[in-house]
N, C-alpha and C positions, 0 to 999 in steps of 0.2 A: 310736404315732402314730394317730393318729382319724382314720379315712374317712369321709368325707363322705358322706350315703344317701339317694339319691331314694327320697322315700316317692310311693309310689301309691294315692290314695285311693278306693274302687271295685275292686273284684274281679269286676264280670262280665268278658264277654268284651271291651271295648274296655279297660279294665283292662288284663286280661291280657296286652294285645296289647304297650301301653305297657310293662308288667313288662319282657315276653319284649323287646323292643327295646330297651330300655338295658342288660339283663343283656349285650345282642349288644353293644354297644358297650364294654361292660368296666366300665360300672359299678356302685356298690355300692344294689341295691335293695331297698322292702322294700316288699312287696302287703299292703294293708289294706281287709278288708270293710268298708263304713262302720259297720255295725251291731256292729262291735267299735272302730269309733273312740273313742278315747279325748281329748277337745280338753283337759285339764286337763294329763293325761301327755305327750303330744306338743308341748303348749307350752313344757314343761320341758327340752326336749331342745336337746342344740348340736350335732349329727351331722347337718342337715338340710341339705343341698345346694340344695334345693329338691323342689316338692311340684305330682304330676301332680291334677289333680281330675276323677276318672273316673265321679261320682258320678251320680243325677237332678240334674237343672235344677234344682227346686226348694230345693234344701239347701245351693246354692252358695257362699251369701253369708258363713253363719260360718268357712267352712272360707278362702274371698281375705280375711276380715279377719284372720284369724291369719297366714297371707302377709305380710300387708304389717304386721300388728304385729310380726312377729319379722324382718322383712327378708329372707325366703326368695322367689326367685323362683316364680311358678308357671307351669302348662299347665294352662288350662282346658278340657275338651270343650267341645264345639258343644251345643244353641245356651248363648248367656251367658245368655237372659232372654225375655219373651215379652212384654213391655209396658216403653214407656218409661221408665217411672217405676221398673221393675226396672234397668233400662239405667245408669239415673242410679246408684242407689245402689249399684251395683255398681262403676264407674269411680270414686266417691270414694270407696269402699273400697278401691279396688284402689291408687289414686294415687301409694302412696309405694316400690310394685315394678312399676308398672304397662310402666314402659320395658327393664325385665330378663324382662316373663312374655310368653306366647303364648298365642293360644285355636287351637282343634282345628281349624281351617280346612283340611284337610290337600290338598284337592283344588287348590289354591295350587301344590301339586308337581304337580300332572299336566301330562303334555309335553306336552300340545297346549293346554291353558291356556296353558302360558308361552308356548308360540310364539304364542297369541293375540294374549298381552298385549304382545307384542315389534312387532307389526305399527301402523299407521298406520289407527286403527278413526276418525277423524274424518268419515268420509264415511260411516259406517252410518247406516242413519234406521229400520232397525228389525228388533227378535231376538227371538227364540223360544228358550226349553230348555224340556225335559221328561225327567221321572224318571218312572217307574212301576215298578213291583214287586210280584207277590202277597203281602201282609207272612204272610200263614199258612205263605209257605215257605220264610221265615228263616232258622230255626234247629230243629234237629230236639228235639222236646219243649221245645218253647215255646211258650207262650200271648199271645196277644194281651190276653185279658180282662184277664191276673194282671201285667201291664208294664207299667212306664210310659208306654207308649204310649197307652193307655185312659183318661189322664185326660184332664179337659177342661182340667185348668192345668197345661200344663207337654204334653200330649203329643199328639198328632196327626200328621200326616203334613208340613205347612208345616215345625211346628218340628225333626222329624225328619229329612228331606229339604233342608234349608233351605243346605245348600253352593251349589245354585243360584240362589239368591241370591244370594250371596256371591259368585258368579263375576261376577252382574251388575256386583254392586259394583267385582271388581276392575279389570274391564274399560270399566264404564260406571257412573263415582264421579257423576257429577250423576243416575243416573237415580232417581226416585222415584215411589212405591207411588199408585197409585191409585185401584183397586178391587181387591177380592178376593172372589171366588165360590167356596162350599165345598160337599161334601155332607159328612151324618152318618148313623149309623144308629139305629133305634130304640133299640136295646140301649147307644148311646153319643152322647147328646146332646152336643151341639156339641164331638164330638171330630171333627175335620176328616176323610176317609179320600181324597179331592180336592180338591183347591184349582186354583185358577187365578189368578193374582196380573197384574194389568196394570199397567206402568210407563210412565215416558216419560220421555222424554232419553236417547236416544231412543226412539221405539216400542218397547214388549217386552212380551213375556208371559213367566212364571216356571210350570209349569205339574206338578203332583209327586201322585202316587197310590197305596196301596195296593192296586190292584184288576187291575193286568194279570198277564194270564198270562204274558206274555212280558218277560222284563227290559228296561228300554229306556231311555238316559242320552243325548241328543241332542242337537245344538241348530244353528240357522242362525244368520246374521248377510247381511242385506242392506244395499249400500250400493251411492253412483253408480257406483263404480267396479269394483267388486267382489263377489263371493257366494261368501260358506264358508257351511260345512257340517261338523259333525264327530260323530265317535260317539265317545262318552269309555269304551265300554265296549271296544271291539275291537281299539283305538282307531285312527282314522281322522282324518286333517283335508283338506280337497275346497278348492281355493281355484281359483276362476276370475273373472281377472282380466286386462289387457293382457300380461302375459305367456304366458296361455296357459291351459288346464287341466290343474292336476296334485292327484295324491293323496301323502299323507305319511302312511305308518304309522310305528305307534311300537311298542318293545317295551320292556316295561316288566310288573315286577311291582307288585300292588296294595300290598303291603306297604313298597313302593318311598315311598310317599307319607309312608306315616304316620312309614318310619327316618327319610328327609330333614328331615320336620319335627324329630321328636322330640331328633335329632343338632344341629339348628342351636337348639334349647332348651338344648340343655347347654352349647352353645359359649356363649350368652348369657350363662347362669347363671353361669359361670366366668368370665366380664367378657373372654370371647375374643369374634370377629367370627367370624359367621354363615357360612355361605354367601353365596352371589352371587343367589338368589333374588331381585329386585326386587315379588316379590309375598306375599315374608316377612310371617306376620300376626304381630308385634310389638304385643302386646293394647292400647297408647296410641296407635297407628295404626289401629284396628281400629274407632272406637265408630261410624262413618258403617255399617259393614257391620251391627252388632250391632242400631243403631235400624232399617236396613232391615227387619230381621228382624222386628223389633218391631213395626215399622208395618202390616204386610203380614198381622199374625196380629191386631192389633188391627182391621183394616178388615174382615175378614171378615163375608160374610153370608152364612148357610146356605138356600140356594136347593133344596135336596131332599134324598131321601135314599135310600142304597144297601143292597140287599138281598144282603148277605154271609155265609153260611150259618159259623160260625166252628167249630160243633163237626163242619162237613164235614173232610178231608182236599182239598185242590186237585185 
């Protein structure tokens, strides 16, 4: 009897994370660097459950058209694309597994998301998030210069950080990009290292950095009747409203996010039903979040630039 084998395409560390998370679940997987992918050999193959894409952004697209030519489900990381025109030709490539796969949206599971998204936000008129991070203190012996994050196609901080968006979307599906203000630095023209993305429907800012010393994942939400507040890192959610003022912690592991997704991908793939998530990114539900993405990194205008010493230590 033949076991089915999720292949993981992508060996760094969001790879590995995927490996180690379906191996928890009990199934048969198999981690692949891309620079030993082989698309001639792995087309050949009938073992394929479906196939994680853990790769850069850039190299996407051969890897969802074998997807959807052999009929294997995928899991795309974040982001899918950086311009609309990539957006496109990635959903009609995707179209014929497009309802069986998911992209890496995994911030979809955070508890105080869903309890966001469960609330009566009709009365907001206008939100704020913010992400910041010093990206130099990552990962220990990593470089910023030598990753993808250095390019100007495909990496930056927008499309890096870009789940805040996506939360817009999930929360606030009409809202749309309007301007966006970035810096760069000499050493890396128009790689974003700040952005600040302004929306509407309603009012909002999306706002995601490189450069702070202090970790910091936040966001408001105003409206007539209501004012939250939450820290997605600690996490926290503040809600004062005719009821009164209260706080709601959550406990919860980070890894909590990426199982739930990656668990309700297999149920998929198997033609079982998901989880009860209502904020499940099922990738042919997903393309309003994707072009957000798109739009937000395409508007961009470089308004100055940040003096970040890279061969310092933090």
């Amino acid at each position: 009897m033949v076991t089915d084998t999720f292949l993981v395409i992508g060996a760094g560390s969001i790879g590995k994370r995927h490996a180690g998370n379906l191996a928890a679940l009990g199934e048969k997987v198999e981690l692949i660097p891309y620079r030993s992918f082989d698309h001639a050999a792995i087309g050949k193959r009938n073992d394929v459950a479906g196939m994680v894409i853990a790769t850069a952004t850039p190299i996407r697209l051969d890897l969802i058209t074998l997807c959807a030519e052999k009929g294997w489900p995928f899991y795309v990381e974040k982001p899918l694309a950086w311009t609309t025109e990539q957006v496109d030709a990635l959903y009609d490539a995707a179209a014929p597994v497009a309802h069986r796969s998911v992209i890496g949206l995994m911030m979809r599971y955070h508890p105080a998301i869903r309890t966001l998204a469960a609330r009566d936000l009709s009365n907001i008129y206008s939100f704020a998030f913010e992400i910041g991070h010093d990206v130099r203190q990552w990962r220990a012996n990593w470089s910023f210069a030598d990753s993808y994050a250095s390019d100007a196609e495909g990496g930056g901080v927008l499309l890096d950080l870009c789940h805040e968006l996506d939360m817009v979307h999930a929360l606030f599906p009409d809202a749309a990009v309007g301007t966006a203000q970035s810096l760069d630095h000499a050493d890396f023209p128009r790689v974003d290292f700040a952005t600040r993305v302004n929306l509407s429907a309603p009012l909002g800012t999306v706002a995601m950095d490189y450069l702070s010393p202090v970790s910091i994942r936040n966001g408001s939400l105003r409206g007539r009747e209501q004012v939250i507040d939450l820290d997605l890192l600690h996490p926290t959610l503040r809600i004062q409203d005719g009821d009164g003022d209260r706080t709601q912690d959550f406990t919860f592991e980070r890894n909590d996010m990426f199982l739930g997704l990656i668990a309700d991908f297999v149920a998929l793939s198997k033609g079982a039903a998901p989880s009860d998530n209502p904020l499940f990114p099922r990738f042919d539900r997903m393309r309003g979040s994707c072009d957000l993405v798109a739009s937000a990194w395409q508007a961009r205008q470089f308004v100055g630039q940040v003096g970040v010493d890279f061969a310092a230590k933090p």
